[in-house]
VOKE-372776 format. One line per field, with one value per residue (C-alpha): residue in three letters; x, y, z. Coordinates in Angstrom, 3 decimals. Layout:
BEGIN
res <- c(ALA  ...)
X <- c(X  ...)
Y <- c(Y  ...)
Z <- c(Z  ...)
//
This chain:
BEGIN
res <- c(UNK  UNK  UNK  UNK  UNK  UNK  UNK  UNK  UNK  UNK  UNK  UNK  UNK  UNK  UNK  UNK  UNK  UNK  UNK  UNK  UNK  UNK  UNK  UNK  UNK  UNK  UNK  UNK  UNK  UNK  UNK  UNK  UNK  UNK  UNK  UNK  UNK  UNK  UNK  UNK  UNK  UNK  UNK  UNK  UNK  UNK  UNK  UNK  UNK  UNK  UNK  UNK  UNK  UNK  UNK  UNK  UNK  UNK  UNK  UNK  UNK  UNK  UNK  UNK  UNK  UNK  UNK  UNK  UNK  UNK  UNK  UNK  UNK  UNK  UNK  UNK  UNK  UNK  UNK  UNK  UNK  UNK  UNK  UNK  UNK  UNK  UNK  UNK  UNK  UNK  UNK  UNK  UNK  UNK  UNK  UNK  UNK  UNK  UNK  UNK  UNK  UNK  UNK  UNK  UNK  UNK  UNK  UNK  UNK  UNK  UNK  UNK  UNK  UNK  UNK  UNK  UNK  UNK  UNK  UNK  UNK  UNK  UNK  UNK  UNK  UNK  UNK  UNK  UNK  UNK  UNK  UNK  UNK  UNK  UNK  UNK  UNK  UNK  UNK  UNK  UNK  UNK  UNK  UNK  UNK  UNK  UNK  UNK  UNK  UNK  UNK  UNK  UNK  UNK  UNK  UNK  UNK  UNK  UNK  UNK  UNK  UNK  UNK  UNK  UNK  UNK  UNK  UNK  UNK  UNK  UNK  UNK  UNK  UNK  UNK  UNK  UNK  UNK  UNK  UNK  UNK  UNK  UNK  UNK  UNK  UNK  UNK  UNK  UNK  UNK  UNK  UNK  UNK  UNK  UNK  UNK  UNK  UNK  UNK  UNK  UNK  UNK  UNK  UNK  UNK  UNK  UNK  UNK  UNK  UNK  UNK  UNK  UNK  UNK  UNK  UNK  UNK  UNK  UNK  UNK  UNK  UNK  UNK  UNK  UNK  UNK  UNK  UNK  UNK  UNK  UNK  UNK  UNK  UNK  UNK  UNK  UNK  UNK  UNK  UNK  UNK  UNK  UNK  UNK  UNK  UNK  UNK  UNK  UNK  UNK  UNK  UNK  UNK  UNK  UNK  UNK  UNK  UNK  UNK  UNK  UNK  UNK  UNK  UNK  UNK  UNK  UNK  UNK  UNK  UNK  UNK  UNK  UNK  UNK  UNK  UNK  UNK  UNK  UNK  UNK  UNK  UNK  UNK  UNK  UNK  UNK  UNK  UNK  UNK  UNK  UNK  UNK  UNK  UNK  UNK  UNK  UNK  UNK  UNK  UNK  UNK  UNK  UNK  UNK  UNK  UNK  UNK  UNK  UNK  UNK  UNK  UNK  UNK  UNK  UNK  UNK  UNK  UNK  UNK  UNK  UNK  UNK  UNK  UNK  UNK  UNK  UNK  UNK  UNK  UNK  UNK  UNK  UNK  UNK  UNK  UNK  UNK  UNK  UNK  UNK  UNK  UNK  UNK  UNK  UNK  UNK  UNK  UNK  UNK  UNK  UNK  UNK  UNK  UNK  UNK  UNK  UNK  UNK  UNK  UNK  UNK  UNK  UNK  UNK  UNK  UNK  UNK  UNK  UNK  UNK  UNK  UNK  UNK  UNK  UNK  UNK  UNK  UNK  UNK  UNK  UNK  UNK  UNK  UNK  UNK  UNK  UNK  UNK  UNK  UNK  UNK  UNK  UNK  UNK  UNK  UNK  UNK  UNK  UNK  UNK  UNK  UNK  UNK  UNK  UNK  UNK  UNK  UNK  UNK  UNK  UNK  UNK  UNK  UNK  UNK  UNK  UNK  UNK  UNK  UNK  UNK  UNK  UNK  UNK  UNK  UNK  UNK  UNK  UNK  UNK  UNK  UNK  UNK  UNK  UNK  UNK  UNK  UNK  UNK  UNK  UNK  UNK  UNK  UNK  UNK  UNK  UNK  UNK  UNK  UNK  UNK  UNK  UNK  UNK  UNK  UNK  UNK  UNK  UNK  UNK  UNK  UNK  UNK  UNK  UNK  UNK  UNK  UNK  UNK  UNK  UNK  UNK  UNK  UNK  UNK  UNK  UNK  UNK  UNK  UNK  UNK  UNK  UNK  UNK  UNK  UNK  UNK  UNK  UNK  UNK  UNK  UNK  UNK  UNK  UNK  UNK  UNK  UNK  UNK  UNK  UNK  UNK  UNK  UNK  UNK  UNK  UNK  UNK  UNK  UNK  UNK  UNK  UNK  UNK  UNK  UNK  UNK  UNK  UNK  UNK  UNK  UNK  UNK  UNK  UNK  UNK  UNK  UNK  UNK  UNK  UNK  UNK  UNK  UNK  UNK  UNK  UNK  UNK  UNK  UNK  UNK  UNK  UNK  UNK  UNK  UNK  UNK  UNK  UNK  UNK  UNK  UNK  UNK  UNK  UNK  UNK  UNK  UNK  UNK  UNK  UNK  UNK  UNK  UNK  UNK  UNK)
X <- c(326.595  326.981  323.596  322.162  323.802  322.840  319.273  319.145  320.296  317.621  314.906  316.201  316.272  312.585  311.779  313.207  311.437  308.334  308.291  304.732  305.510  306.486  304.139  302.986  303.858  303.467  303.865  306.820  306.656  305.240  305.895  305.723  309.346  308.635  311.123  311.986  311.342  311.973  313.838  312.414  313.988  310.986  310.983  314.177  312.960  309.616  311.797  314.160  311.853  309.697  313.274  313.902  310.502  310.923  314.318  312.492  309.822  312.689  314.802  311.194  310.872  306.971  306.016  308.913  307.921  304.714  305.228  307.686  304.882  302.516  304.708  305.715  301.909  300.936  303.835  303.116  299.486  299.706  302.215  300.903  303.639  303.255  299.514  300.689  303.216  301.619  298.539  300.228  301.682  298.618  297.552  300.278  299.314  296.007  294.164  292.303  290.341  293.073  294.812  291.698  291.617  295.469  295.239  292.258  294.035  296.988  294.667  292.731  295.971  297.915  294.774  296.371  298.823  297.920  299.980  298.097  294.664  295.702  296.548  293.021  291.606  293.076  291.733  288.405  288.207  289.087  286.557  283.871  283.130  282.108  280.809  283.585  286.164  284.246  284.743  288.750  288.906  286.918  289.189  292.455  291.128  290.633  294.056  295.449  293.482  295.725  296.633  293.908  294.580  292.784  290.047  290.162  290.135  286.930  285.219  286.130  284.895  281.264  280.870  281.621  278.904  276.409  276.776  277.115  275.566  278.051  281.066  279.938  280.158  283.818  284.553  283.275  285.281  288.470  287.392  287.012  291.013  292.293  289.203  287.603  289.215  288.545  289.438  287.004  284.262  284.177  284.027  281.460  279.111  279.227  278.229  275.169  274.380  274.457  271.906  269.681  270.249  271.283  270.845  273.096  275.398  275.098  275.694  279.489  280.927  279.448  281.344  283.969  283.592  282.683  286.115  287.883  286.113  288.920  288.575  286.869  286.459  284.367  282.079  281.772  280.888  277.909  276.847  276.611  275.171  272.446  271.223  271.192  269.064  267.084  267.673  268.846  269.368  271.608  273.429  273.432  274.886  277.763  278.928  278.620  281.533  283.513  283.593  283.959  287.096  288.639  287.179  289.580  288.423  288.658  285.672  283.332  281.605  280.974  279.540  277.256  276.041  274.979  273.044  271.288  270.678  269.129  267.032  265.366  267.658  268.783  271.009  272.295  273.530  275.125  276.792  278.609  279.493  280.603  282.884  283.980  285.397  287.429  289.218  293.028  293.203  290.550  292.271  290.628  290.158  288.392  286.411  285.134  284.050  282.028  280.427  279.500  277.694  276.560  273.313  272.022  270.996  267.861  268.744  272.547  270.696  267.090  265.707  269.458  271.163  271.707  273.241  275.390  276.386  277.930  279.968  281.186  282.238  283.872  286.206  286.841  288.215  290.773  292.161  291.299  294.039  293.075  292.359  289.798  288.029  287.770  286.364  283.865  282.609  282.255  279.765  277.820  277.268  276.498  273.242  272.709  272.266  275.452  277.158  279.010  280.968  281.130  282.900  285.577  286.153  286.037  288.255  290.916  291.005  291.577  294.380  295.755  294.686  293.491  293.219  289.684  287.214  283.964  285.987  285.395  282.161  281.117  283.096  281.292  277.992  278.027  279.020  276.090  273.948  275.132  274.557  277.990  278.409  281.833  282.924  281.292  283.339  286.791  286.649  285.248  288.172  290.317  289.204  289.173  293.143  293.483  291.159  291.239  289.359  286.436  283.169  281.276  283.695  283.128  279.887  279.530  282.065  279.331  276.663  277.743  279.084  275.487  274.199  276.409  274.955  278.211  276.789  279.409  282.382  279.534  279.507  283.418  283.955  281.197  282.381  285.570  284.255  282.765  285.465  286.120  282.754  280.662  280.375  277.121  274.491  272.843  275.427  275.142  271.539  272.390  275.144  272.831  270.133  271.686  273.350  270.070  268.654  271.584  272.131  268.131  268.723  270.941  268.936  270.386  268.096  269.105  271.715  269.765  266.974  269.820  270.778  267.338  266.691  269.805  268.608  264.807  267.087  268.604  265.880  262.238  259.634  261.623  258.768  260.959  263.007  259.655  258.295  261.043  261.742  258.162  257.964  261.176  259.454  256.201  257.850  259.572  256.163  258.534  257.399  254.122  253.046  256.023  255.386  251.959  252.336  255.203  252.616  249.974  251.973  253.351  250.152  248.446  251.468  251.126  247.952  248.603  251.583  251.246  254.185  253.768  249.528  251.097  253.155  250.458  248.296  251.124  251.290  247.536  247.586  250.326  248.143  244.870  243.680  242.464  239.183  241.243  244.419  242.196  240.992  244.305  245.971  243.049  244.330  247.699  246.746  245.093  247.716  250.667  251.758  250.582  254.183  255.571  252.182  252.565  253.986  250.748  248.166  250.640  249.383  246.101  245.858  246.984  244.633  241.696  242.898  243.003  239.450  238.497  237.548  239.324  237.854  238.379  241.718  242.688  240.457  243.278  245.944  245.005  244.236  246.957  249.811  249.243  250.007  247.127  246.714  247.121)
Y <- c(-45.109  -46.823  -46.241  -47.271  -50.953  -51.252  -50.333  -52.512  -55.453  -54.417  -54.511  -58.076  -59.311  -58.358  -59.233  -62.451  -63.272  -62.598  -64.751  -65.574  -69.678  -69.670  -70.663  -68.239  -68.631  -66.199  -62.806  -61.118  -57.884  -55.973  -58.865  -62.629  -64.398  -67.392  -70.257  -71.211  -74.480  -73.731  -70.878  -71.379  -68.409  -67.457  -66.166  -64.968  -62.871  -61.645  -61.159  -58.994  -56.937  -55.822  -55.133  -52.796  -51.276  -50.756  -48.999  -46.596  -45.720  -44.952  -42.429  -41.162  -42.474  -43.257  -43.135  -46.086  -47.667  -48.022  -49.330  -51.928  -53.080  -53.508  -55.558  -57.598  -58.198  -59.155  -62.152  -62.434  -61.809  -63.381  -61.580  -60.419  -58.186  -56.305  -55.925  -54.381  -51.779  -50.613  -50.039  -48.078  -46.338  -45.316  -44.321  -41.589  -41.487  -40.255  -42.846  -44.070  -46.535  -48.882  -48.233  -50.332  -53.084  -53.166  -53.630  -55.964  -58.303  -58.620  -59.810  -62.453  -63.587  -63.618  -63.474  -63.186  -60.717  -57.318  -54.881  -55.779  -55.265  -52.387  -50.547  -51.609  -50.388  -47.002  -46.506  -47.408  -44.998  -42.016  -43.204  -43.902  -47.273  -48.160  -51.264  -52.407  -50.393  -52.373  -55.829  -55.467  -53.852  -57.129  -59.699  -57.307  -58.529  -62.175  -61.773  -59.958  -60.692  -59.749  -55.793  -53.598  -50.923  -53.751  -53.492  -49.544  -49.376  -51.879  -50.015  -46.346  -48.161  -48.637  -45.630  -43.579  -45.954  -44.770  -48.557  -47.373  -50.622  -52.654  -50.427  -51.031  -54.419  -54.104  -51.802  -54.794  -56.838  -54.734  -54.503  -58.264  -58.207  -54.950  -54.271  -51.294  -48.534  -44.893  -44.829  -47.577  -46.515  -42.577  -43.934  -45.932  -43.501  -41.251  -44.230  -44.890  -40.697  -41.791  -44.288  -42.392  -44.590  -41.707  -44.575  -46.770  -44.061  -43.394  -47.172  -46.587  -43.591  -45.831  -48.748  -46.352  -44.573  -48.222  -49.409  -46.076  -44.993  -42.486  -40.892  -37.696  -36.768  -39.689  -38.943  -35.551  -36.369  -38.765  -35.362  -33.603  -35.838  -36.664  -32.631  -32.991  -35.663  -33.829  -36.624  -34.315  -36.412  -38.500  -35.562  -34.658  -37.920  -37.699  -34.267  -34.774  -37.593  -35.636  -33.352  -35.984  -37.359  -34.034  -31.254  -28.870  -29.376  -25.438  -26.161  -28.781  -25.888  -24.236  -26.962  -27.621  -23.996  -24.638  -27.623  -25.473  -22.907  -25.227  -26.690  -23.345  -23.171  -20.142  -19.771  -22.978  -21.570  -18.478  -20.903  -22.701  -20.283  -18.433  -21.143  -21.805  -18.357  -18.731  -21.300  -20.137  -22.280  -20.884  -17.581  -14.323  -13.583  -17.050  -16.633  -13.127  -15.174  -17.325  -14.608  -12.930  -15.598  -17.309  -14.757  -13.087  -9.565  -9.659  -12.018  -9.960  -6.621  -7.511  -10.925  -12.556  -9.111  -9.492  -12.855  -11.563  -8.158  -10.067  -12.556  -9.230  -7.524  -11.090  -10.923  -7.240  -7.657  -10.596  -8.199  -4.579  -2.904  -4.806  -2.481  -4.894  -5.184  -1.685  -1.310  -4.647  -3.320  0.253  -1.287  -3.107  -0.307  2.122  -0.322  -0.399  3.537  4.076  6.511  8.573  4.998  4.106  7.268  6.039  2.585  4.289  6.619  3.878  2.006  5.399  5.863  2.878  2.350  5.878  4.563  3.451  6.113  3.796  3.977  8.010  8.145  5.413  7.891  11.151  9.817  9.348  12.766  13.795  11.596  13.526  16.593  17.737  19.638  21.096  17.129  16.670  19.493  18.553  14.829  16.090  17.998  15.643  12.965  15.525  16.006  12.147  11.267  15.077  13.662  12.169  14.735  13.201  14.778  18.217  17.530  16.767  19.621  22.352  20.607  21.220  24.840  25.380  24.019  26.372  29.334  29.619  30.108  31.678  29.256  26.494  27.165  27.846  24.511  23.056  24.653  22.559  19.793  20.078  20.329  16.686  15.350  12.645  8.845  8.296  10.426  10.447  12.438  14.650  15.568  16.162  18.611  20.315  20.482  21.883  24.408  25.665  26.108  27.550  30.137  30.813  32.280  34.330  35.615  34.686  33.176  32.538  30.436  28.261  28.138  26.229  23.954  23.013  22.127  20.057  18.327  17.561  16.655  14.057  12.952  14.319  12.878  13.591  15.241  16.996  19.033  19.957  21.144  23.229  24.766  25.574  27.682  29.147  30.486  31.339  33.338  35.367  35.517  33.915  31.751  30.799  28.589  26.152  26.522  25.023  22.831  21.195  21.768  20.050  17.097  16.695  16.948  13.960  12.050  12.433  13.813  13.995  15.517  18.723  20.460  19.685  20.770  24.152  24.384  24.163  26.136  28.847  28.665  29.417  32.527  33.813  32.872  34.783  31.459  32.067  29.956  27.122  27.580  27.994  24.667  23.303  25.051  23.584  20.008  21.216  22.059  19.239  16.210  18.849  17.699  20.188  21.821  21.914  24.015  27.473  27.973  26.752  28.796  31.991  31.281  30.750  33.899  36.297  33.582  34.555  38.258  37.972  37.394  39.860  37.713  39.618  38.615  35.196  35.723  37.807  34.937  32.622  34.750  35.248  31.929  30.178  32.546  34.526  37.818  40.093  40.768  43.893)
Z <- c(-59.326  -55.828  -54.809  -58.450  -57.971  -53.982  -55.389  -58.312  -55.559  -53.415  -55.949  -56.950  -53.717  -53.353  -56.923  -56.444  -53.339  -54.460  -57.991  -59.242  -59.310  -55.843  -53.048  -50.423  -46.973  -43.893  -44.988  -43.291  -44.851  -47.847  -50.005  -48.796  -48.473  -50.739  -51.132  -54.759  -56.084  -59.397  -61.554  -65.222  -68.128  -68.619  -65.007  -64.766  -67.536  -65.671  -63.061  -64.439  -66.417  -63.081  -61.948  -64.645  -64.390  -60.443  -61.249  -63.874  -61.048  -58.642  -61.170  -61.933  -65.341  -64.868  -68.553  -69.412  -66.949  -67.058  -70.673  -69.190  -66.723  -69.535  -71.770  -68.243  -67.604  -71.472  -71.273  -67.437  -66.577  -63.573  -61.872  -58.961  -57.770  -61.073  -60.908  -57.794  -58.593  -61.757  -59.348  -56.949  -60.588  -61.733  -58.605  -58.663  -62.013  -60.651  -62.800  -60.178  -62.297  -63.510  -60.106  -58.706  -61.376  -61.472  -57.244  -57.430  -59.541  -56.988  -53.816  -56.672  -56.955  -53.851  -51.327  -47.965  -49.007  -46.234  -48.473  -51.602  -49.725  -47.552  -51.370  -52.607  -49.160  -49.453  -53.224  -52.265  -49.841  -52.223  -54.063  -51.351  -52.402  -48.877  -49.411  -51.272  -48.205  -45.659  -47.174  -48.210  -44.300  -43.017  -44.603  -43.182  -39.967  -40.917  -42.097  -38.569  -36.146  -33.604  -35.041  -33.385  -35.771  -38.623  -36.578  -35.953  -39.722  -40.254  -37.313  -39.055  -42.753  -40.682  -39.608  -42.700  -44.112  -41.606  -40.632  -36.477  -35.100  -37.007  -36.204  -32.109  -32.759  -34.395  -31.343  -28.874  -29.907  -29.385  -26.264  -25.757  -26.186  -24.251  -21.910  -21.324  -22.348  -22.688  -26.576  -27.374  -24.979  -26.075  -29.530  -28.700  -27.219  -29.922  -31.990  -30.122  -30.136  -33.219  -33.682  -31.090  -28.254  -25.278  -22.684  -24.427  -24.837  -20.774  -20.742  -22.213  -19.787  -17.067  -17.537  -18.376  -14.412  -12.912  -13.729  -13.080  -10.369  -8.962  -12.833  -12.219  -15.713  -16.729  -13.207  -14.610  -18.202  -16.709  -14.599  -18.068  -19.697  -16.957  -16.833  -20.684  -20.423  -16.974  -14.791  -11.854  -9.319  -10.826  -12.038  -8.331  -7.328  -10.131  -9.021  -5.523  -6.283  -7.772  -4.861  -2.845  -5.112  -5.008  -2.984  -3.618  -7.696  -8.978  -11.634  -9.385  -7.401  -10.411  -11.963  -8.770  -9.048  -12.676  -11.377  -8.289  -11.400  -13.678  -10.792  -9.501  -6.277  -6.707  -2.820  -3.779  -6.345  -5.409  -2.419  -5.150  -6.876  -3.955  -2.971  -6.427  -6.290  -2.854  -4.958  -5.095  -8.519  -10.262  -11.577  -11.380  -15.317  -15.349  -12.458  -14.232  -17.511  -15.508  -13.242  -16.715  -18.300  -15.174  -14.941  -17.973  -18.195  -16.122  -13.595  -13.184  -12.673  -11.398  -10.281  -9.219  -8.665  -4.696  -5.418  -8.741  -6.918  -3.861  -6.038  -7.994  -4.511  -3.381  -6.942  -6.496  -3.297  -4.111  -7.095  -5.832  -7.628  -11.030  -13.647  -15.636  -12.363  -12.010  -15.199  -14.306  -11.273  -12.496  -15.118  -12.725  -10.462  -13.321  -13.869  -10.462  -10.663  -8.089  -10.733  -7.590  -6.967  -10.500  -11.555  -8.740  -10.317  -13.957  -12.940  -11.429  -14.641  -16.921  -14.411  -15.517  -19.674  -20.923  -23.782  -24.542  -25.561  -24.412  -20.582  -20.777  -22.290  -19.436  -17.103  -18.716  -18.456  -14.605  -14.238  -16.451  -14.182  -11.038  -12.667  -12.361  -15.442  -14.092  -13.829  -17.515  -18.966  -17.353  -18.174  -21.985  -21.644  -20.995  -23.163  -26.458  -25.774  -26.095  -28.801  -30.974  -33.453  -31.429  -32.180  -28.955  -26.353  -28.491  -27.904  -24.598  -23.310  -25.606  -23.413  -20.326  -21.304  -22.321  -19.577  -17.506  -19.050  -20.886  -24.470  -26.304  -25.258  -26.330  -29.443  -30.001  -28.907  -30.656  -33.886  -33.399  -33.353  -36.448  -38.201  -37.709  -39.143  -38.329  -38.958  -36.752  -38.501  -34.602  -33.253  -36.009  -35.543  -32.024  -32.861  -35.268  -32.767  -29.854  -31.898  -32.881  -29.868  -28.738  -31.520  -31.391  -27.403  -29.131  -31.627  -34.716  -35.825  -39.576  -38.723  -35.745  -38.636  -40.664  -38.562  -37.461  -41.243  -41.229  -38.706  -40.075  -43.245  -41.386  -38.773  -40.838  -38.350  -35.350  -33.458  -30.571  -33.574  -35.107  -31.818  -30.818  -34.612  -34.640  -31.446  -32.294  -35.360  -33.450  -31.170  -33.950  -35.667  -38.822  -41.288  -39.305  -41.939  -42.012  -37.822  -38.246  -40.275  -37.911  -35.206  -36.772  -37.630  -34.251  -32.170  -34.917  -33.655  -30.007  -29.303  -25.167  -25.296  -23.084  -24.767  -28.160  -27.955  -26.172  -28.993  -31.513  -29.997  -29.779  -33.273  -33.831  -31.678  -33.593  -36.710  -35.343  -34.728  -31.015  -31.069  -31.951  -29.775  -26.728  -28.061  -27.848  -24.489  -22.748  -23.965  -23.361  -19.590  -19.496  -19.914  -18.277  -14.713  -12.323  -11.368  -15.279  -16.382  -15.634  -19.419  -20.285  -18.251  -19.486  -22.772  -21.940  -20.536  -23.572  -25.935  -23.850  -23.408  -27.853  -27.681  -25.298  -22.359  -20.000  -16.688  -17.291  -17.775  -14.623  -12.898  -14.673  -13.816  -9.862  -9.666  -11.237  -11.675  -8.672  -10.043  -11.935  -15.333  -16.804)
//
């Protein structure tokens, strides 16, 4: 009850001082302190109904007292605090429309009222009537011409009106009362981006540096802008005072190298960069970000990769022990071909985070490159036991085991690996494939026949499965027609392929064929390299012995296989 009558002698205070017959004066607050001349009934009545309708509003009785309002404006229409509150009603009414007419009415009648106007201002804006926004934010200023904010508003009303010329001129003249200022001058700029005027825009941050000239940001910013624009030297001229500013600056070198970059200079570059990294204050994860996007691809590993090698061996030796390092370096010199000295770094970082299956492949792969199939079997190994259901590490362990003439023990642990399936259908044809050629050394030959079809099933025009299923079945004399017409296909596709026309012409031996596999071996001898053809002159010899041309195939077999015919 206590706070009702403190309320109700609040709102008649401001009720009171605000009476529609009074004249308006300075405004002090959200409604002008007017002295009264004259207290009529009728007043007191206006007055005390806008009372009882504010009350209603505060105990959230909108509906009542929006009625009250209404009756309050038909005796009253000239009421200009009540056009006013049953504006701002309707507005959290969401009846936008009378909350405009309602707040329009208000600044007719009490023109140099702020409150009124800054109400009016806001619902224009919700409605985007910019032009309307823009000339309610103009007289705010006439109003208060000394509150920047006015003007911040009027400036903000221009721009969302694409009006940018207008909103610099707004923004001028806040500057003709503070000065320059980096607020005004950033705004600024992007307002003459905006109206395609770059040098104008250069214009601002200049002024801006001019009168902060121990500001290195600003100096910087002109730098950017200037190799956006390709004026280089003055770019040149803008960094070099930073550096001069503050030459112990962890990002100014790197910067400078971007400029040597962009300009062709290329050990410019790499000095800057090179310096930039003997910076204590540039940490080490940031100066690896910037060494990994500083050269792409080509120039990291080909055209810049003296330059981008060095920086990498300057960063691994501040942070030798780092495990990310390890890993980073390890990369690099598995590109560069180093895979001995990769494996090392690889290694370091697994002894660290085991933990990431792409680290062991990585780590695999080098031994696979050194031809280490021991080291390829171990680390498979090793890697299966921490990631059991990852069917690469099967894989690569029955690789190596095959590779080490270790068929049986291949295929065991190939056969595990299965179990798990597959969810890259690559890797699949893979382990189908090598499992057939496996199983076909060992003769059983049904089941390397079905896993060659699984793989065709997966992969049909791979050409290398066709080759090898098809001289697996030549050399069986087994389903020769399925075997040539794989041949056929493959040699159509690469017609100088030495193995794939030995293949074929294989195929047509085992046929009865032989006019047209000696056709064929002779193309296959042909396009072989010299120390891979034996194979090829073999078969050339028992295709010529098939037609009875024995004497030109001991003179083959002297002359190319050094042992006689017989």
């Amino acid at each position: 009850m206590r706070n009702t009558i403190i309320l109700i002698l609040l709102s008649i205070t401001i009720i009171c001082g605000c009476s529609h017959t009074a004249k308006v004066s300075e405004p002090a607050g959200k409604y002008s302190r007017k002295p009264i001349t004259e207290v009529s009934e009728s007043q007191l009545q206006a007055d005390a109904m806008a009372i009882e309708a504010k009350m209603l509003v505060e105990t959230g009785n909108n509906e009542k007292a929006l009625a009250t309002y209404t009756d309050l404006l038909n005796q009253h229409p000239d009421y200009d605090v009540a056009h006013y509150e049953i504006g701002s009603l309707y507005y959290s009414l969401g009846d936008v429309g009378l909350a405009i007419e309602h707040s329009k009415k208000a600044c007719q009648l009490s023109p140099n009222n702020t409150w009124y106007k800054l109400q009016l201002a806001e619902l224009y804006s919700i409605t985007h009537q910019t032009d309307n926004l823009i000339k309610t934010r103009a007289e705010m200023v006439k109003l208060n011409p000394e509150k920047l904010e006015m003007r911040y508003e009027l400036a903000n009303a221009y721009t969302a009106a694409g009006k940018y010329r207008d909103a610099i001129k707004v923004f001028n003249d806040v500057e003709k009362i503070i000065g320059i200022t980096e607020q005004v001058s950033m705004q600024k700029q992007k307002l003459w981006y905006a109206v395609g005027d770059s040098s104008m825009a250069f214009r601002e941050i200049e002024r801006l540096a001019n009168t902060n000239p121990a500001e290195n940001k600003y100096n910087s910013i002109l730098a950017n802008m200037s190799m956006e624009q390709r004026h280089y030297s003055d770019a040149l001229k803008y960094y070099k005072r930073v550096a001069e500013n503050s030459p112990d600056d962890e990002y100014i070198h790197v910067y400078l190298a971007e400029y040597y970059k962009k300009t062709g200079d290329s050990e410019n570059a790499f000095r800057e960069l090179k310096q930039a990294f003997q910076n204590p204050k540039l940490d080490i994860r940031s100066k690896r970000q910037i060494l990994g996007t500083f050269y792409n691809s080509e120039e990291f590993y080909t055209s810049q990769s003296k330059y981008a090698f060095e920086l990498a061996e300057t960063l691994i030796q501040q942070d030798p022990d780092s495990a990310s390092y390890s890993l980073f370096y390890g990369d690099i010199l598995m590109r560069q071909k180093k895979y001995d000295r990769a494996a090392n770094y690889l290694r370091h970082y697994i002894m660290q985070d085991s933990s990431d299956a792409e680290v062991w492949t990585a780590l695999i792969h080098c031994d696979y490159a050194l031809e280490n199939d021991s080291l390829v079997l171990c680390d498979a190994a090793r890697a299966s036991r921490i990631f059991p259901t990852n069917t690469m590490f099967y894989y690569l362990q029955g690789l190596s085991l095959y590779r080490m003439k270790q068929p049986d023990e291949a295929i065991a642990i190939l056969e595990k690996g299965l179990k798990n399936g597959f969810t890259n259908v690559y890797m699949e044809a893979d382990y189908y494939q090598i499992l057939a050629e496996i199983l076909h050394e060992q003769s059983r030959n049904d089941e390397s026949d079905a896993y060659y079809e699984k793989v065709l099933k997966i992969m049909p025009d791979d050409v290398g499965v066709m080759n090898n299923y098809a001289y697996s079945l030549a050399g069986r004399n087994a389903k020769l027609d399925k075997a040539l017409q794989m041949s056929k296909y493959i040699v159509e596709k690469e017609p100088k392929n030495a193995y794939y026309l030995d293949t074929h012409a294989w195929v047509l031996y085992k046929m009865g064929n032989y006019k047209e596999a000696e056709k064929y071996i002779l193309l296959a001898i042909k396009y072989s390299e010299k120390e891979e053809n034996r194979t090829n002159f073999e078969h050339y010899v028992e295709i010529l012995k098939a037609q009875g041309k024995r004497s030109e195939a001991d003179f083959v077999s002297k002359k190319y296989l050094s042992t006689p015919q017989q």
